[in-house]
Every structure is written in C-alpha cells, then in structure tokens.
C-alpha positions in Angstrom: -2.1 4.1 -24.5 1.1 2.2 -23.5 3.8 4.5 -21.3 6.4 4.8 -24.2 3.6 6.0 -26.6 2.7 8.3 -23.5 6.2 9.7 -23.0 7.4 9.6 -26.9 4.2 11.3 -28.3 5.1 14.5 -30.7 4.7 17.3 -29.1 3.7 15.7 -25.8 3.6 17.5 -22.6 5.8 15.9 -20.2 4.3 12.8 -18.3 5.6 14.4 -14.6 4.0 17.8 -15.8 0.6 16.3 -16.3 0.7 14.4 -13.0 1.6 17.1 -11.3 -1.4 19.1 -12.9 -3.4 16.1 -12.0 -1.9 15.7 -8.2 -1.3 12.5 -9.5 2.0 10.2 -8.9 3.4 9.4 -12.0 2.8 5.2 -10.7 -1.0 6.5 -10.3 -1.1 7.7 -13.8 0.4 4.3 -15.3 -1.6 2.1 -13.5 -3.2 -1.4 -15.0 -5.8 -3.1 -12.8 -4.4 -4.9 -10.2 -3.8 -8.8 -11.3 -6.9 -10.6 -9.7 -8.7 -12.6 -12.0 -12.5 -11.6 -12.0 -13.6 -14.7 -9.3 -11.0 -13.7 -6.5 -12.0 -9.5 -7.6 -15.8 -10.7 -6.6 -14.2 -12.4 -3.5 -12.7 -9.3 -2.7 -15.9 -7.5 -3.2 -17.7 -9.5 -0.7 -14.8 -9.5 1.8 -15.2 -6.0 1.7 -18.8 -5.6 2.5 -18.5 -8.1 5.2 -15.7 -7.0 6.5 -17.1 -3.0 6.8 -19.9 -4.5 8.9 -18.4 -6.7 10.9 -14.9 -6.2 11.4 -14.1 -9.0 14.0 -14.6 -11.5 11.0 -11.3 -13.7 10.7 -10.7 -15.8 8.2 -12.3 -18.8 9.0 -15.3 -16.8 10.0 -15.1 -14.8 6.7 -14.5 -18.4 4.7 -17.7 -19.7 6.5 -19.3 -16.7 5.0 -18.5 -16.9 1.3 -19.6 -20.5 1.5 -22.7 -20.2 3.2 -23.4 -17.6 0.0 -22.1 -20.3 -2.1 -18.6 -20.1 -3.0 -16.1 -23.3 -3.0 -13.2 -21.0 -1.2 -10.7 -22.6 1.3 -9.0 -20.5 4.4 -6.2 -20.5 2.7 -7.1 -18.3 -0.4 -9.4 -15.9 1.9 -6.1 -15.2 4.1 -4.0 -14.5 0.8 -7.1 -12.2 -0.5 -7.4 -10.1 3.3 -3.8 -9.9 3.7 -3.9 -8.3 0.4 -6.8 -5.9 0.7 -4.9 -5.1 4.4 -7.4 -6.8 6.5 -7.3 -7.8 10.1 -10.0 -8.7 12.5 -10.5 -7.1 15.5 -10.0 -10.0 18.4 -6.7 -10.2 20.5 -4.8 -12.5 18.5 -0.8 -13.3 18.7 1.5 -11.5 17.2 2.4 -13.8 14.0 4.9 -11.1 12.3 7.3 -8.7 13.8 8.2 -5.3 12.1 11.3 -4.9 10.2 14.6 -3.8 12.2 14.2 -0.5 11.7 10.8 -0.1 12.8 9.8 1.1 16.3 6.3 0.5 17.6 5.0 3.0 19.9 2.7 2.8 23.3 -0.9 4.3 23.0 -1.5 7.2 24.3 -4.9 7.8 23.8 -6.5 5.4 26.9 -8.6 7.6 28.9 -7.8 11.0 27.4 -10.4 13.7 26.9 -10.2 14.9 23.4 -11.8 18.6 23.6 -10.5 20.6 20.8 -9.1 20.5 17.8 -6.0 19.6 16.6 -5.7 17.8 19.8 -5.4 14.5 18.3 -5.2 13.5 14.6 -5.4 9.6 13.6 -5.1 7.5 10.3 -5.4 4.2 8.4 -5.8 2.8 5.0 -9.0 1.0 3.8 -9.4 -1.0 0.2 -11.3 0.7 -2.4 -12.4 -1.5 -4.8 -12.8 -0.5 -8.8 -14.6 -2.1 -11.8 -11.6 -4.4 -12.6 -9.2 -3.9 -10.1 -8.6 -2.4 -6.6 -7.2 0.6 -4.9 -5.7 1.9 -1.1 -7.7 4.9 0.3 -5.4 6.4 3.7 -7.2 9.2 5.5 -5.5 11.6 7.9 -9.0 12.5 10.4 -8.9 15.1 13.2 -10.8 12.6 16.1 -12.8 16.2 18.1 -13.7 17.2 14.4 -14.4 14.4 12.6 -12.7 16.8 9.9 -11.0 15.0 6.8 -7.4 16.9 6.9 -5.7 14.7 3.8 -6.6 11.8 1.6 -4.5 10.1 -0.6 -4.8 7.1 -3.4 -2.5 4.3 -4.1 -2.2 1.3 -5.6 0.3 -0.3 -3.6 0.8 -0.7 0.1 3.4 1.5 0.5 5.0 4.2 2.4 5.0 6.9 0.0 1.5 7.5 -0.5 1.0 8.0 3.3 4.4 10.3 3.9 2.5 12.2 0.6 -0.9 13.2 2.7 1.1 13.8 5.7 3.1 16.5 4.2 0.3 17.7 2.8 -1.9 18.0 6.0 1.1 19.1 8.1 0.9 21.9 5.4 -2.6 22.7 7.0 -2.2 22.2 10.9 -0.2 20.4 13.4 -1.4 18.1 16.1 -0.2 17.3 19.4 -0.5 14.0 18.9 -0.8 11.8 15.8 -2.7 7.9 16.1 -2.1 5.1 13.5 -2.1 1.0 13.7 1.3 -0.6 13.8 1.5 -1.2 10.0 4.9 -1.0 8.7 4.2 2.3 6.6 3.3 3.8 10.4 5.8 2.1 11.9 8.6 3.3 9.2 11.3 5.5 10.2 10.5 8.0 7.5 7.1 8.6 8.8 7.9 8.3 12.8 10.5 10.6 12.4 8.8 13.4 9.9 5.7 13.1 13.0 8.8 13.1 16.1 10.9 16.3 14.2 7.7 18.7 14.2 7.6 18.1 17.8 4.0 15.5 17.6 3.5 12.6 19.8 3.1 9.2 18.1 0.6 6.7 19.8 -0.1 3.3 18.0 -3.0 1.2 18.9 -2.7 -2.4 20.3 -2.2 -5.0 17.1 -5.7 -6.2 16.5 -7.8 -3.4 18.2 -9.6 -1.6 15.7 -11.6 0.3 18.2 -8.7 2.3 19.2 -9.1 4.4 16.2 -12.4 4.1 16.5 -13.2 7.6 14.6 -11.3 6.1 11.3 -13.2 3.3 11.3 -16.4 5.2 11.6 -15.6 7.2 8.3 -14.6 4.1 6.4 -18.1 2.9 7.0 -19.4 5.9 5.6 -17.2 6.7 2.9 -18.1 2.8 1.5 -21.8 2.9 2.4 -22.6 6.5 1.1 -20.2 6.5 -2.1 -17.9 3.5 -2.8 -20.8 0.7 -2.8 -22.8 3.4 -4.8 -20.5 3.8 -7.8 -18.7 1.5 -10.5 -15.1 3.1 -10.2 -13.6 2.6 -13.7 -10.3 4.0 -13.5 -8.4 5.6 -10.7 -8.8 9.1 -11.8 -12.4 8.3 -11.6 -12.1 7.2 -8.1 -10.1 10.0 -6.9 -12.9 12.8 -8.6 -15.8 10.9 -7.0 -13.8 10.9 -4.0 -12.7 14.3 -4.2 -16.2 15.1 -4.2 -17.4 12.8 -1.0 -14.7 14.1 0.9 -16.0 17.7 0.4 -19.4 16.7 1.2 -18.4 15.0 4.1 -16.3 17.9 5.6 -18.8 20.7 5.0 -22.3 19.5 4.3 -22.9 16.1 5.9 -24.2 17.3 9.5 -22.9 14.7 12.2 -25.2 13.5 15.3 -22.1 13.6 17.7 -21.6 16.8 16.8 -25.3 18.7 17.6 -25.8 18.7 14.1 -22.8 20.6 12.7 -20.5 19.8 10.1 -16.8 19.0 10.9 -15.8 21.8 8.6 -17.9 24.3 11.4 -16.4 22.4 14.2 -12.9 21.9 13.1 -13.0 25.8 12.4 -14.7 27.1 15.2 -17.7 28.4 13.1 -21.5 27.9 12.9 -23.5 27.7 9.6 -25.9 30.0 9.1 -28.7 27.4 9.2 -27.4 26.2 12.7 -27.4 30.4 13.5 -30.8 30.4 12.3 -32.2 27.4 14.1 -29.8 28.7 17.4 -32.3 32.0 16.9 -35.7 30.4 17.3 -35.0 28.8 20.4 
C-alpha cells in the first residue's frame, strides 16, 4: 500500500499512532528495499559473511575473494558496497576522512582497565543486517562485564537518530560510568556526545581502524549473524525486528556464556543465579 493510501484510508488509524504501537519510526514503517539491484545485494551478502569472519579483510583483500568464488568485481565497486554496509577493516590504516566541524573525537579510555561490575562500562556499534531484497542497520548498546543487551534499535539509514533513539531508551534502564563507541560520525555527533557528557558518563572512542577495542560488540555481532541472521530470510523489516526481538531475549537470558561460568548475562548483569546454576552450585 502506497503512504497516501496509508494515511488517506477511511477510517484509518493515524500512521504515527500505529508506529508508535509498533515502536516503529514512522521512516521504518514506509520503508522500500534499499536500491541495490539483486547482483550487488548477493555481493553484499558475501561481504557480509566474509567480513563477520575475518574482519581485517580490506578491499582488495575482500575483491580477491569475490573473484576467487567467481565474480568479475573491481576494487572500486567493493569499496562503494563496504562503505555502504559501514565496513572497515581492522589494520592501522591513515586517516582518509576527517569528521565534520562539529564533531569531537575522544581518547580511549578503556587501555588496561579492569572491568569488574556492571554498569562499569557500556559500548556500541552498528552492523549490516541483510533482508530478502534489501538491507538494514542493527546498533546495539552492550554492557562489556555482562555481556547484557541494554538497547537495540533498527534503521534503514546511517543516521544519528536511530542511535540517540536506543540510547534514551537504555539510559531509561541504567547509567554507565563510561560509554565506548568507534569514531563514526553518529558517535562522534554533538547530539549524542553531549546527551552521554550531560548525565555525567565518560565518552571513550576506540582508535580509527581497531575493531578489537570493542572487542565485546564484535563478539555479539558474530553471534547474532551466525545463530539467527544467516538462519532466516528477513522479508520485511518488521520481520526482522520480531525475529530479532526474539534473539535478543534469548541471548540475554537463556544463552549461557563460557566467560561467564556458564551464566546468562541477564543473571550476571542482575546479580542473580538461575535456579539450574543453584542446583548444579548444590551438588558440588
């Protein structure tokens, strides 16, 4: 159904009232697949996968890839497809951009700290999701001594709105004492500096190209696309967001994690214990 039919149907409830049933942005609920023609959306794919495992691929790494597997692509039309999907490999690399005048890029902070309890730290970052005929953002807000999913949002732009939405909403939750992103320009906006700098929460950056400063981040992309998004066929946003909706509570209260003795981040984020780790605890 086109918008104006949307909005100009008899007896209609209002488009923003549905959204906001939803939790959807009204640009969410109008949104067409992304205008990649079906070759470059199976580049994109492959990018992806290749990309998830290993992340210090660069372009003409990435183009030696896709050919090896077959495809005719040039450097050129992989660096247009990872800039878009928001790609960068790992290696020290000059800086080739600077951020716009009113951004302000932070030290890190994080370089030999011992993170030992929650809501110590809290990090982010934004991965591409990719759906039946088009593409989506994914931007998770993580608690690093947890592992504990506070926000997640959807987008289909790279913007700074979606990003300011999940960080309202987790600041709705909890506060850290300090707050890790990359030096994109929606971290390094003044909107969402300064909404983390007037609740009192430190804001450390990682060095450009270092992916293994938010190492934790990185760890749940890889299983967010490994145990749900290379499993599933997303056909439409809301889709997306319901199946994600559903990984994300799996992840935060029954996916037990190694690192943490067996115990969900939900338990460790909380301070409790399941009663299957209290039961196991009482046969020792």
């Amino acid at each position: 159904m086109k918008r104006a039919e949307v909005e100009k149907e008899p007896g209609a409830m209002p488009v923003v009232w549905q959204c906001g049933l939803l939790e959807l942005s009204r640009s969410t609920f109008y949104y067409q697949p992304v205008g990649e023609d079906a070759y470059n959306l199976r580049l994109m794919r492959l990018i992806d996968e290749q990309f998830t495992k290993r992340p210090f691929y660069g372009v003409p790494r990435m183009t030696a890839g896709l050919r090896r597997m077959g495809y005719g692509v040039n450097p050129k039309r992989v660096r247009r497809l990872m800039r878009e999907m928001g790609l960068e490999a790992i290696y020290p690399k000059p800086r080739l951009s600077a951020a716009g005048p009113d951004h302000k890029v932070y030290p890190y902070l994080l370089k030999d700290v011992t993170v030992d309890r929650p809501d110590q730290v809290w990090a982010t970052d934004i991965t591409y999701v990719r759906l039946t005929r088009g593409f989506v953002y994914l931007l998770a807000i993580l608690d690093w001594y947890s592992r504990y999913v506070i926000s997640w949002e959807l987008s289909t732009t790279l913007d700074t709105g979606f990003c300011l939405e999940a960080l309202r909403r987790a600041l709705q939750c909890s506060k850290p004492e300090i707050f890790n992103t990359d030096q994109g320009p929606q971290f390094t906006s003044l909107d969402f500096t300064g909404l983390l700098e007037d609740v009192g929460i430190k804001v450390s950056m990682d060095g450009r190209g270092r992916v293994y400063d938010n190492i934790f981040v990185e760890r749940l992309w890889r299983s967010v696309k490994y145990e749900e998004v290379y499993l599933h066929d997303y056909q439409t946003v809301p889709a997306a967001r319901a199946q994600l909706l559903d990984y994300f509570e799996f992840y935060n209260t029954e996916r037990p994690h190694e690192a943490l003795g067996y115990r969900t981040p939900e338990e460790v984020y909380f301070g409790r214990q399941s009663a299957a780790a209290l039961a196991s605890a009482a046969m020792v």
